[in-house]
N, C-alpha and C positions, 0 to 999 in steps of 0.2 A: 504494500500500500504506500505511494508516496505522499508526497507530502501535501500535494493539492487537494487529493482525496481523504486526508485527515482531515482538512482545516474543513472539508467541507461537511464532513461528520460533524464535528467540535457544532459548529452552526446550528446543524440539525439537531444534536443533545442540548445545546443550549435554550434553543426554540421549544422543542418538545417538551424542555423540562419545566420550563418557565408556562409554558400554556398549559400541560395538566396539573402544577402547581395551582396556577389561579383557579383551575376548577375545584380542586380541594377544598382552597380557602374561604371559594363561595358555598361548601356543603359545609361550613363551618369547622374544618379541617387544617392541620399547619400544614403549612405551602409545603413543607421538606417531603414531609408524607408523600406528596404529588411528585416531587421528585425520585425518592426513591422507586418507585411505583413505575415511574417514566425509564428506570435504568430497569428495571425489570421486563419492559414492554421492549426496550431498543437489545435487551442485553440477550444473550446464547440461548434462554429458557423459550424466546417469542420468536421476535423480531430477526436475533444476529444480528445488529448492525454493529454495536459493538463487541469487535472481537477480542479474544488476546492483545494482539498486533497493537491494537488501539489503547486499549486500556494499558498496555505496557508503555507507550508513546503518551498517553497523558498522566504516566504517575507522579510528573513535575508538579504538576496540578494539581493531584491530590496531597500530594507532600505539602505547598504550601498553603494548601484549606487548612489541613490540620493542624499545621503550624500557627495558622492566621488565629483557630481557635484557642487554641491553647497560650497565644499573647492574651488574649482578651479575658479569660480564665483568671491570670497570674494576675492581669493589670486591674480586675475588679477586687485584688483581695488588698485593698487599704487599709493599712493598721490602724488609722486612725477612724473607720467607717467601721471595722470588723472587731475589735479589740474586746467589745461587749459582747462579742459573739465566739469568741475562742474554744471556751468550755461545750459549748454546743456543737462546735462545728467536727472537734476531735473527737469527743465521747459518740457523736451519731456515726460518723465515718466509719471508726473502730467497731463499733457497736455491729454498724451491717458488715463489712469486714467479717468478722468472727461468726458472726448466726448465719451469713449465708451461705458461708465455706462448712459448717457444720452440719448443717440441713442438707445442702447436697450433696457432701460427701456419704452422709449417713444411709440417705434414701439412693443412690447409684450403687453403692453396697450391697448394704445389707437388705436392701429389696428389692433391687436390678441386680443384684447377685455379678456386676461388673466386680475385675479385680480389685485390691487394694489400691497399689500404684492408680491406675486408671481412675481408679474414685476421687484419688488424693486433687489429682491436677484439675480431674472437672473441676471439682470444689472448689478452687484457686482460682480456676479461669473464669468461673460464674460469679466471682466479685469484680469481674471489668464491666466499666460502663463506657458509653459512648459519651463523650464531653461533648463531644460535636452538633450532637441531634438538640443536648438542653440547650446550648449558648446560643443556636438557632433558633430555635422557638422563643427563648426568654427576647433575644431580639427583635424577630417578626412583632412581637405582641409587645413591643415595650415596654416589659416587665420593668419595674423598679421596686425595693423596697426592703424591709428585712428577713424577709420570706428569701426573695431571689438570690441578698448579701448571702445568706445561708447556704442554699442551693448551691452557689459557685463555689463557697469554702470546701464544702462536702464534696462536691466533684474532685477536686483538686485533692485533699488529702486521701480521698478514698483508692485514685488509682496510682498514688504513692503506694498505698500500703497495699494493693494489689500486688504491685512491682516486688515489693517486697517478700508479699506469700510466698507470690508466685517461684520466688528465686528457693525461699524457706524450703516448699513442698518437693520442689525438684529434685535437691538434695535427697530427701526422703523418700521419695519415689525411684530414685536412683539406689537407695539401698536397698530394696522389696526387690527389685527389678534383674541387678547386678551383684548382690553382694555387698559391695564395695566396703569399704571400713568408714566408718563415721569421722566426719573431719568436721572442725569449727568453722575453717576457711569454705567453706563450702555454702555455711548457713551465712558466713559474713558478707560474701560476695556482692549480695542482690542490693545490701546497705547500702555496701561504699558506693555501687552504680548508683542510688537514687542520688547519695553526695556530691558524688563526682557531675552526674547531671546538673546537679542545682547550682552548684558552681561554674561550671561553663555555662550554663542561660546567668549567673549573678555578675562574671565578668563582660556577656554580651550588653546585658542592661548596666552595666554601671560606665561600658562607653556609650551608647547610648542617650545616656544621662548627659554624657558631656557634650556630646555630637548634636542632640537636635538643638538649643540654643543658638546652634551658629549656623543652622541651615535656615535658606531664605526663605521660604514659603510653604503651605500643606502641601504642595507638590512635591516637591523636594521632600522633605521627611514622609511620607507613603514611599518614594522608592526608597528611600535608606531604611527606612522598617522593613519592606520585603524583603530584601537583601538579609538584611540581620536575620530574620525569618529561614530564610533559605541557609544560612549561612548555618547559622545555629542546626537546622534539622541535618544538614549535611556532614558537620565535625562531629553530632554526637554520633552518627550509624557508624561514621568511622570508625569511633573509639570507642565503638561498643558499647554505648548508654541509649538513656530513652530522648529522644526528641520531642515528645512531649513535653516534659517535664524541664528539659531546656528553656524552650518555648515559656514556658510556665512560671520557671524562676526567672527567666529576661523580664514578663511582663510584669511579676510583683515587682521585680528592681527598680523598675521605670515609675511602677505606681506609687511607689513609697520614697525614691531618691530624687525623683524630677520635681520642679516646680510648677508643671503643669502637664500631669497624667493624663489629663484629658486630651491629649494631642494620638493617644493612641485608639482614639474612636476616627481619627481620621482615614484610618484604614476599612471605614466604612465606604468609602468613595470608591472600590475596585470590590468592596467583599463579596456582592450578591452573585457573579458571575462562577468567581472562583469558589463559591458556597455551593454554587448550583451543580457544574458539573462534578463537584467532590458526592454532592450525592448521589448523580443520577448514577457516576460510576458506581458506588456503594448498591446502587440496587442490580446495576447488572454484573457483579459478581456473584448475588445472590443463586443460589441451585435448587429452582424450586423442586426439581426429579431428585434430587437426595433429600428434600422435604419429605417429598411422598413414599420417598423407599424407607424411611428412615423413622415415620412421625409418631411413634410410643414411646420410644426412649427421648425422642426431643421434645413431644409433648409434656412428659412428665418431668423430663429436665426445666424444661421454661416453669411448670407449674412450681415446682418445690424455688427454683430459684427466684421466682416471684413472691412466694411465701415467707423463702427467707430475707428479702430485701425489705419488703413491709414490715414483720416485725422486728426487724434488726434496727430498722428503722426506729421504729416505735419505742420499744427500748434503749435505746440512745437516749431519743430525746427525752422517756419519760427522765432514766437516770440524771440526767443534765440539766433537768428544770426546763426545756426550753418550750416557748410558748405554745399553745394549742394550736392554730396553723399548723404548726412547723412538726405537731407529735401527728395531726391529722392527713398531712397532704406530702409533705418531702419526697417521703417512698416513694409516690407513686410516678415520681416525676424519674426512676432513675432506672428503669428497666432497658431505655436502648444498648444495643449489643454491637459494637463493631472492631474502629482501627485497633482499639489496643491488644481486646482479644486475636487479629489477625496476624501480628507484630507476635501476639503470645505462642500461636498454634504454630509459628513458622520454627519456633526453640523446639515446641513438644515434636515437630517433624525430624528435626535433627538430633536431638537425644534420645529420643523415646521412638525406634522407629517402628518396633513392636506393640506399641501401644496408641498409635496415629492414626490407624484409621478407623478406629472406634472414636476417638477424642474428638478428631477433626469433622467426622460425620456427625456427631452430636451438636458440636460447636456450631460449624455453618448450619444446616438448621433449623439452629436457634436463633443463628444474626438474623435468618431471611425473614422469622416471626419477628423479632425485637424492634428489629429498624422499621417495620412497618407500622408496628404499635405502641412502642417507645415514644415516640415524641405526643401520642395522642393524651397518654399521661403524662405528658409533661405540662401540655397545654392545660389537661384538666386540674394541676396541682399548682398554676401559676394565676388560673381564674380563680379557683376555688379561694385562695389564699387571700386574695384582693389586689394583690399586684399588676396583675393585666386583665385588660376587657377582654370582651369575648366578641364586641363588635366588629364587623371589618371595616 
């Protein structure tokens, strides 16, 4: 496929995704929904239009959406806006963390009768969320408030501590698995990586900090944010950390060391494009024939890991004091399933290769359910809350 015949796809995904998007939004649906929906219709399950080929050729694209999200993640957590919200934001995080890794583990187990190892890493990979699908939605619907401050805390710390399981359980799955001798350095690993992440996004945003000052206009700083964007997702794949989380500590840096954080909504001026086709690609990776081959064990996966998200939910914030909104609606906002877990199953591919095509057919889907219906509770947990209308 050359090159002319890509751009002319990109046109058509962009077209298609933005026209069944508005129809969503007119069934009173988030626009993303419409997108994903669109990459399902263009993607391998329908249509074909988008192929491999393509989807390989616009992963630049989707690198910097999720990039683009996870600035915006880091740059809403304001110490000085979130500081009253600490105690809530950790105890709920941690809270779903640990019940929903326990709830799935238990029920892939010992009542899917899957092996240990295998139960261990579901369990792990069913605490990732999609950052992407809420920061869109809370967007589209111009969520503000302390409901949303929450919301964004909780994303952010939660798929740290994912990162973290996830590194823990491997370990442990790798001795069920192999034998192997129990090592310290092994559980330590997954730390230093979130560290060592936060660090390279803390040195991106602390130049940053000093670089927009002197650049002339919103135009000028949008491209030197992309760049950083790009830059930051690119050194951390290098060096074997998360890009996300890059991303994530640049945008806290900038929000809390700049004198005017607000310059990084100016990355609103190019987002909707590069929002659009991050999702539509998201849907047309989706496999809906390993849906169908597959949907008891993903049914029942979706179901317990949505049980455990709510009440790990709930539990949090009852422990935490934090307000009724926030014990009643959070959950329900957190069930999208995508990049991180995709990022996650590509490790379980290469360590685990004995146990991958159980994992990875459970995992995908699950994305193909989650991303579809993920963002609908989100919308329902950002109205509900009173942060955003439900008008269009």
């Amino acid at each position: 496929m050359d090159a002319y015949t890509q751009t002319l796809y990109l046109g058509v995904i962009i077209l298609t995704g933005y026209a069944i998007g508005r129809i969503f939004r007119r069934l009173k649906m988030p626009m993303v929904v419409g997108y994903v929906v669109a990459g399902v219709v263009l993607g391998p399950s329908v249509a074909n239009m988008v192929t491999f080929d393509l989807s390989h050729a616009l992963e630049p694209v989707k690198i910097l959406g999720l990039g683009m999200i996870a600035l915006v993640i880091g740059g809403g957590l304001e110490i000085k806006k979130i500081r009253h919200l600490g105690k809530e934001i950790a105890g709920i995080a941690a809270a779903q963390v640990g019940v929903t890794f326990l709830i799935v583990f238990l029920t892939m187990h010992f009542i899917l009768a899957l092996p240990p190892a295998a139960a261990l890493l579901l369990g792990a990979l069913s605490t990732a969320t999609a950052p992407a699908s809420q920061v869109a939605v809370i967007r589209e619907y111009g969520a503000r408030g302390r409901f949303t401050n929450t919301l964004m805390g909780i994303v952010a710390l939660q798929n740290a501590g994912c990162i973290i399981l996830f590194g823990v359980v491997s370990a442990a799955a790798a001795l069920l698995v192999t034998g192997a001798s129990f090592s310290l350095a092994s559980i330590g690993i997954p730390l230093f990586e979130v560290i060592k992440s936060a660090l390279l996004g803390g040195v991106a945003g602390l130049l940053l900090t000093l670089a927009l000052p002197r650049l002339l206009n919103r135009n000028h700083k949008v491209a030197v944010l992309v760049a950083v964007i790009l830059i930051n997702s690119g050194l951390a794949h290098a060096l074997g950390l998360s890009p996300l989380l890059a991303n994530m500590a640049c945008g806290f840096c900038v929000a809390n060391l700049y004198v005017r954080p607000e310059e990084l909504s100016f990355l609103e001026d190019i987002e909707m494009p590069v929002i659009l086709v991050f999702f539509v690609m998201a849907g047309a990776s989706l496999q809906l024939e390993m849906l169908r081959e597959n949907w008891i064990w993903a049914a029942a996966y979706i179901v317990v890991r949505g049980i455990g998200l709510l009440s790990g939910t709930y539990l949090g914030a009852l422990l935490s004091k934090a307000e009724r909104t926030v014990r009643k609606y959070v959950g329900f906002s957190m069930h999208s399933k995508a990049g991180l877990t995709i990022g996650l199953l590509m490790l379980v591919q290469a360590r685990f290769p004995e146990l991958a095509p159980t994992i990875v057919t459970i995992e995908l889907a699950a994305v193909s359910v989650c991303e579809l219906f993920g963002p609908l509770g989100t919308r329902y947990a950002l109205i509900s809350s009173g942060d955003a209308s439900g008008k269009i």
